[in-house]
LUMKE-352701 format. One record per residue (C-alpha): x, y, z; residue in one letter. Coordinates in steps of 0.5 Angstrom, whole numbers, plus 500, padded with zeros to 3 digits. Example, Ala and Ser with C-alpha at 12.3 -4.5 7.8 and 13.67 -1.06 7.14 Angstrom:
<rovexs>
525491516A;527498514S;
</rovexs>
This chain:
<rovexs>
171851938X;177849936X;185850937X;191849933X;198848935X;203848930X;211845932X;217844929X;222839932X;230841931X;236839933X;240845936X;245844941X;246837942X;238836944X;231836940X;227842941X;220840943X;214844944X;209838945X;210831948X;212828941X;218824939X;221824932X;227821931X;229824925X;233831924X;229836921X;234842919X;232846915X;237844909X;242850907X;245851900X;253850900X;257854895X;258848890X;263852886X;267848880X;273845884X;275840878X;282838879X;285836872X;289841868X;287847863X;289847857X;289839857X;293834858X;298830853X;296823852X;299820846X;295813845X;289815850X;289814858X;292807860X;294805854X;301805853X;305810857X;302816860X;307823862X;306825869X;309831870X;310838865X;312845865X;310850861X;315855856X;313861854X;316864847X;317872846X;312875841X;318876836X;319868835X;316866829X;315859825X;322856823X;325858828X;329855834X;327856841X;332854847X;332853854X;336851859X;332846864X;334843871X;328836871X;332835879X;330843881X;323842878X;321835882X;323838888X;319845887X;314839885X;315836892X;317829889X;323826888X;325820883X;330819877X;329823870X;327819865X;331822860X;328818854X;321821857X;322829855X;317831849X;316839846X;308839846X;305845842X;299850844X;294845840X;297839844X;300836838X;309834839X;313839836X;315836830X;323836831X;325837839X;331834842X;333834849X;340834849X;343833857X;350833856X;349841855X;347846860X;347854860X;351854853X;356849856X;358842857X;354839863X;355832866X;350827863X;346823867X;344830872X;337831871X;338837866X;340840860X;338844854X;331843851X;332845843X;326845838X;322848831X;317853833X;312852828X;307857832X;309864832X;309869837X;308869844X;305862845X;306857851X;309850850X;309844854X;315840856X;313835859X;318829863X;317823868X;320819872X;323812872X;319809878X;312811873X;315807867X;320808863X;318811856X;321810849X;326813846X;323821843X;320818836X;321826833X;326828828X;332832832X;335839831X;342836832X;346842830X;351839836X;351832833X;349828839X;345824835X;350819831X;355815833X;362816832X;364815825X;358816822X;359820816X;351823816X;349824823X;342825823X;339832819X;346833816X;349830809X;356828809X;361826803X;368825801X;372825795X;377820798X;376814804X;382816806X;379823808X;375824815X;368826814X;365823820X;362824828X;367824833X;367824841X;371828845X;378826845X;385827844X;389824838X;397824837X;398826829X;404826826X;405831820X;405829813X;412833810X;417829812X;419834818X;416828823X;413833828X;408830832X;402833836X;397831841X;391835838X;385837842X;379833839X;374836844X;367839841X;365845844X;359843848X;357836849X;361830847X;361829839X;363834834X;364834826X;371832824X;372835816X;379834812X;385830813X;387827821X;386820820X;391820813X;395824809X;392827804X;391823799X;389828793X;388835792X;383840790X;376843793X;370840795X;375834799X;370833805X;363836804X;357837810X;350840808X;344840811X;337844809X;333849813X;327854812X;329860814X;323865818X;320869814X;320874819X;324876824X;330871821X;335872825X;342869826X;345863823X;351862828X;358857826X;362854831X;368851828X;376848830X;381850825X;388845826X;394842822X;400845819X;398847813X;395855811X;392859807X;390866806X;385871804X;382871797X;388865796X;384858793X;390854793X;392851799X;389848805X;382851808X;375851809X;368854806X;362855810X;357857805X;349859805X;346857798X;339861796X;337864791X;345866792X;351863796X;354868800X;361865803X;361867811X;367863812X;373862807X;378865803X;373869799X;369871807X;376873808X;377877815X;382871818X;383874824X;377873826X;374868822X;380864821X;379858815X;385855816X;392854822X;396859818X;396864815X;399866808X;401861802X;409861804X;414858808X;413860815X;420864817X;422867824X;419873822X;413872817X;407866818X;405861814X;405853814X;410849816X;408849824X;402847828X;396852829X;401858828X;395863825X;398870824X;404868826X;411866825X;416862829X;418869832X;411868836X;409876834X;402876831X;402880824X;395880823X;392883829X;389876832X;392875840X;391867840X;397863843X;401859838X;399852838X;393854841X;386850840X;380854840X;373854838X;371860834X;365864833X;361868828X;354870827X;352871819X;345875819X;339871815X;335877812X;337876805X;334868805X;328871810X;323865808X;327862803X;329854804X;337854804X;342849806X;348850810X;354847807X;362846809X;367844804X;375843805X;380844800X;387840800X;394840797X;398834798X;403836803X;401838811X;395835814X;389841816X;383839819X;377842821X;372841828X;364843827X;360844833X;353847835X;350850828X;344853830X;340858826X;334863828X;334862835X;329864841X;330864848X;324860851X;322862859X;320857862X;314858868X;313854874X;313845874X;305842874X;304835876X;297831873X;290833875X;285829879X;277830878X;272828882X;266825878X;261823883X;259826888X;257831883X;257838885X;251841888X;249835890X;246832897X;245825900X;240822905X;243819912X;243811911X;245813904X;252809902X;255814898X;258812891X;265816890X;268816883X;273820879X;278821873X;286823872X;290826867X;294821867X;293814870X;296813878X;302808878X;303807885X;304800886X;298798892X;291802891X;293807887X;287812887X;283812894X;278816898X;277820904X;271823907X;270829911X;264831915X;262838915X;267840922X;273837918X;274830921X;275824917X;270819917X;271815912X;279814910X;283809904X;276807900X;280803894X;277805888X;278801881X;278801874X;277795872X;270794870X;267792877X;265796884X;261800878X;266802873X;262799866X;269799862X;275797864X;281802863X;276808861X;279812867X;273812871X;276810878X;271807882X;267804888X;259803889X;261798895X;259793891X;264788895X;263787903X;270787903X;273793901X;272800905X;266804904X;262810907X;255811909X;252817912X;250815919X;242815921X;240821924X;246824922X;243832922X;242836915X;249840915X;252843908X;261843908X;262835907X;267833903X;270827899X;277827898X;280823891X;288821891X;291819885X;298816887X;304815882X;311812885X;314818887X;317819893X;314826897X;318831901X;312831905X;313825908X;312818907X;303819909X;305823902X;308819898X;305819890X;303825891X;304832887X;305838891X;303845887X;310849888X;308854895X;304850897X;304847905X;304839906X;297838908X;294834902X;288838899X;286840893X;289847894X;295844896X;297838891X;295837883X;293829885X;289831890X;281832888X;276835893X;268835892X;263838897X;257835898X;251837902X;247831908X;239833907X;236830912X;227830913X;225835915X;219834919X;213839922X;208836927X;201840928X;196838933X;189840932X;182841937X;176840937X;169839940X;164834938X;159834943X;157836950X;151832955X;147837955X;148841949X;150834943X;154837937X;149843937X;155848940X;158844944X;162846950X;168844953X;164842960X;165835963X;163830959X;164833952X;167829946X;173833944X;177830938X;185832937X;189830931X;197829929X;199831923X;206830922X;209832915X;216832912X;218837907X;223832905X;228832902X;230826905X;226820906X;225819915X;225813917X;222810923X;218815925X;215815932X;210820935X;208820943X;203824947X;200824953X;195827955X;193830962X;189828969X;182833966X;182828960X;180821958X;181817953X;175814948X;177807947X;176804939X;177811937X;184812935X;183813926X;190814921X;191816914X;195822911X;191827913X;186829918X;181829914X;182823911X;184820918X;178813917X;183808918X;181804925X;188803929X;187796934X;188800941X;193795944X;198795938X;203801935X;206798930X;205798923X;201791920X;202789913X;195794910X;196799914X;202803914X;202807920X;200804927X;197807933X;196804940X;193807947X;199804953X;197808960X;195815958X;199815952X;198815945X;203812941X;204812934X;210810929X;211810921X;216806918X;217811913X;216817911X;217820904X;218826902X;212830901X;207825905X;205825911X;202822917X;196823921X;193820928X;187822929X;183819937X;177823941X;178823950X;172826954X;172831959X;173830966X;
</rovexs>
């Protein structure tokens, strides 16, 4: 006859579950699988690093910028950004670095020419130094693309200065007197002529007739704080003919959709000129291609709105009918009465318009030239301002900060209690802050923290084979610093977590807990991945063993019948064996099984055998000892009318069984 009794030993509930008189130590839940879904925190498409993860410098924050489908190459985008309202949606605040703003294409490389320009903002002058302004440069891929712009703070590191060509069609780039700002060519026929950059700024100038009339002149650009100043201010004018002041420069037109190219200039002076007329004072503005086609100047004509020149016609000004001899008197005489249909004040000073179409230079190479003309009598002088060609407007999308991944624990994986856990990770741009810029938190399954402000290092220690490569980690290769390890006996559960921070030096809105950190816009304050760009989360899963215990029954003899078809009557031998096996996947530790048995039996000295299986059970156990020995890797021992066993360990897979006889009373 024999019997087989079969249990499985849980913990559920805060207790164990037993279903015979045996002790195990060890969890055995069976193990559920968690969603290990991707949970990579480092942003697509990929960061911007100009000279590779901690060398150099490192940009932190970005925000994307859409072009319409009607952009093409050659063109100019625009758009206005405010740095101050983007790190506030990021939750963070620090001081713009305005050296720090880069234009990256699609493919991630600089745009060519860009040029962030921070005293315009929403086509008018901006104060410098507010955290905005216009961010301008060449589209060299067409359509509907989605650029970066990205930007940092000066706490992080200050970057140099934008090493790419600018646009400077508004002549910001140059210092005053600079008579070929960068992009752009000027000449003069005469050093007494003005062919130079200048700030904002009002100039006393006397005329040159004779006649001594003096006039503090308005030499404000149209936005920003410099412009271009052509013809005679400075000095008389000291010689005659075209081409006295010369400004080019060269650009490619789209193919398609070509555009505008739009001038901005200042006429002032005493002098005048009229349509069609070339003898007097006056500026060109030219497009020279395959042909050269005058869109302001004599030739241009239409003076009331596109005036060449402070005053019209070649004559005398007289009370009634314009000409040169008084300040900025357009289409005036001393009357005040306009005659050409121009409503401009006199002596008035404004900054004129006009948009000359580039379809008939569509993917041609032009260049873009102004020329004054001078008679030696009568200063005239021309402002240039914010020339711009073909241009697009950008929509701007909604700021990011830097990513953050956990490397280690992988996902999909699971750890052992008493496993001490390696936490490793990466960033898109090196964490900055000054005291233990990357740390880690661990969460068990129900949520609660239960290892917090893990340093982790890149500098070729606690793990890290190479310092500087952007693997962030800890092994708890130095006693000193915190660590994490599972607890024994911890029970299997699936949802743990480890948290990875990666701080750079801004401060949080969030509080000073969050400071460092980069808040995703809309997002609540708590610092999860789900709510920050630095904060990286992994799940991970606890396996513990999973044990099982049978216990088995037989009869090996009787007095009256031996071990022919013995039966269960006093005297008989009966033989009983626990196997205890574990299904893994963690290895179990300090292993103990007790069993007692009841008043109807005895036990039978010296006849207790281990081994891994029932049947292999031959090895004798010493009645009075229970651990262990050195040969012997189980350990058995009879106290009272107990059997007690032990195992060390138990690994995955193996088993432990406890064989004995006792007779029946």
């Amino acid at each position: 006859m024999q019997r087989q009794d079969q249990s499985r030993y849980c913990w559920r509930g805060g207790q164990w579950t037993q279903l015979l008189r045996v002790l195990i130590l060890l969890a055995c839940v069976t193990v559920v699988t968690p969603d290990f879904s991707a949970r990579a925190g480092l942003a697509t498409p990929a960061w911007w690093d100009p000279d590779g993860y901690s060398t150099g410098q490192d940009w932190r924050y970005r925000v994307p910028v859409t072009l319409p489908a009607a952009s093409s190459v050659n063109s100019t985008a625009r758009v206005d950004v405010d740095f101050s309202a983007l790190l506030t949606q990021l939750g963070v605040s620090g001081t713009l670095d305005v050296n720090s703003v880069r234009v990256v294409r699609p493919n991630g490389t600089l745009a060519a020419v860009q040029e962030y320009n921070d005293t315009v903002f929403a086509a008018a002058t901006d104060a410098s130094g507010n955290a905005r302004g216009e961010v301008r440069w060449i589209v060299q891929d067409g359509g509907a693309q989605t650029y970066f712009i990205y930007f940092d703070i000066t706490e992080n590191e200050t970057k140099a200065a934008n090493p790419q060509n600018p646009i400077n069609g508004n002549f910001e780039r140059g210092g005053t007197g600079q008579i070929s700002p960068t992009g752009w060519t000027g000449t003069r026929s005469n050093a007494n002529y003005d062919a130079q950059v200048r700030p904002n700024e009002t100039v006393s100038v006397t005329d040159s007739d004779g006649s001594g009339q003096t006039r503090n002149t308005n030499g404000n650009a149209n936005t920003g704080g410099f412009s271009y100043l052509l013809g005679a201010r400075t000095n008389s004018e000291p010689a005659s003919g075209e081409s006295q002041t010369v400004l080019t420069r060269t650009i490619t037109v789209p193919a398609t959709n070509p555009g505008n190219l739009t001038v901005r200039w200042k006429p002032q002076g005493w002098d005048s000129s009229a349509n069609g007329n070339a003898n007097y004072d006056f500026v060109r503005v030219e497009i020279i291609g395959t042909a050269t086609t005058e869109i302001v100047g004599p030739t241009a004509g239409n003076y009331a709105t596109r005036p060449f020149a402070p005053n019209m016609s070649v004559n005398q000004v007289t009370t009634t009918a314009p000409g040169y001899g008084q300040y900025n008197g357009w289409d005036m005489g001393t009357n005040g009465n306009h005659t050409a249909g121009m409503t401009v004040a006199l002596g008035s000073e404004p900054w004129w318009t006009y948009n000359a179409s580039l379809a008939a230079f569509a993917g041609q190479t032009v260049t873009i030239r102004f020329r004054t003309r001078h008679t030696t009598q009568f200063r005239s002088w021309v402002l240039v301002d914010d020339i711009e060609w073909s241009v697009v407007n950008a929509t701007l999308g909604t700021p990011q900060g830097f990513g953050a991944q956990v490397i280690t624990p992988a996902a999909s994986s699971s750890f052992a209690p008493g496993t001490l856990l390696t936490i490793s990770g990466r960033f898109d741009a090196r964490p900055t802050a000054t005291t233990n810029p990357v740390t880690a938190n661990v969460y068990d399954n129900g949520g609660t923290l239960v290892g917090s402000g893990i340093i982790l290092f890149d500098d070729g220690t606690h793990g890290d084979a190479v310092a500087g490569d952007g693997i962030w980690t800890n092994n708890g290769t130095v006693a000193s610093e915190p660590t994490y390890t599972i607890p024994l006996g911890t029970p299997s559960s699936s949802g743990w977590t480890v948290r990875l921070f990666g701080r750079d030096r801004s401060t949080s809105a969030a509080g000073a807990a969050n400071n460092g950190l980069i808040r995703r816009v809309g997002q609540p304050n708590p610092a999860t991945e789900a709510n920050y760009w630095n904060v990286a989360d992994m799940l991970f899963a606890v396996a513990g063993a999973n044990l099982t215990i049978a216990k088995t029954s037989s009869l090996v003899s009787d007095p009256l019948n031996g071990a022919t078809n013995p039966k269960a009557i006093p005297g008989a031998v009966m033989r009983y064996c626990l196997l205890v096996s574990n299904a893994g996947p963690a290895t179990a530790t300090a292993v103990s099984v007790a069993d007692n048995l009841p008043a109807t039996l005895t036990f039978v000295a010296g006849s207790i055998r281990s081994g891994t299986s029932c049947a292999g059970a031959t090895t004798v156990e010493d009645d009075d000892f229970v651990g262990a020995d050195e040969s012997d890797p189980f350990g058995a021992g009879w106290t009272g009318s107990q059997l007690l066993a032990s195992a060390a360990s138990l690994a995955n897979g193996a088993a432990m069984a406890i064989r004995f006889d006792a007779t029946v009373n």
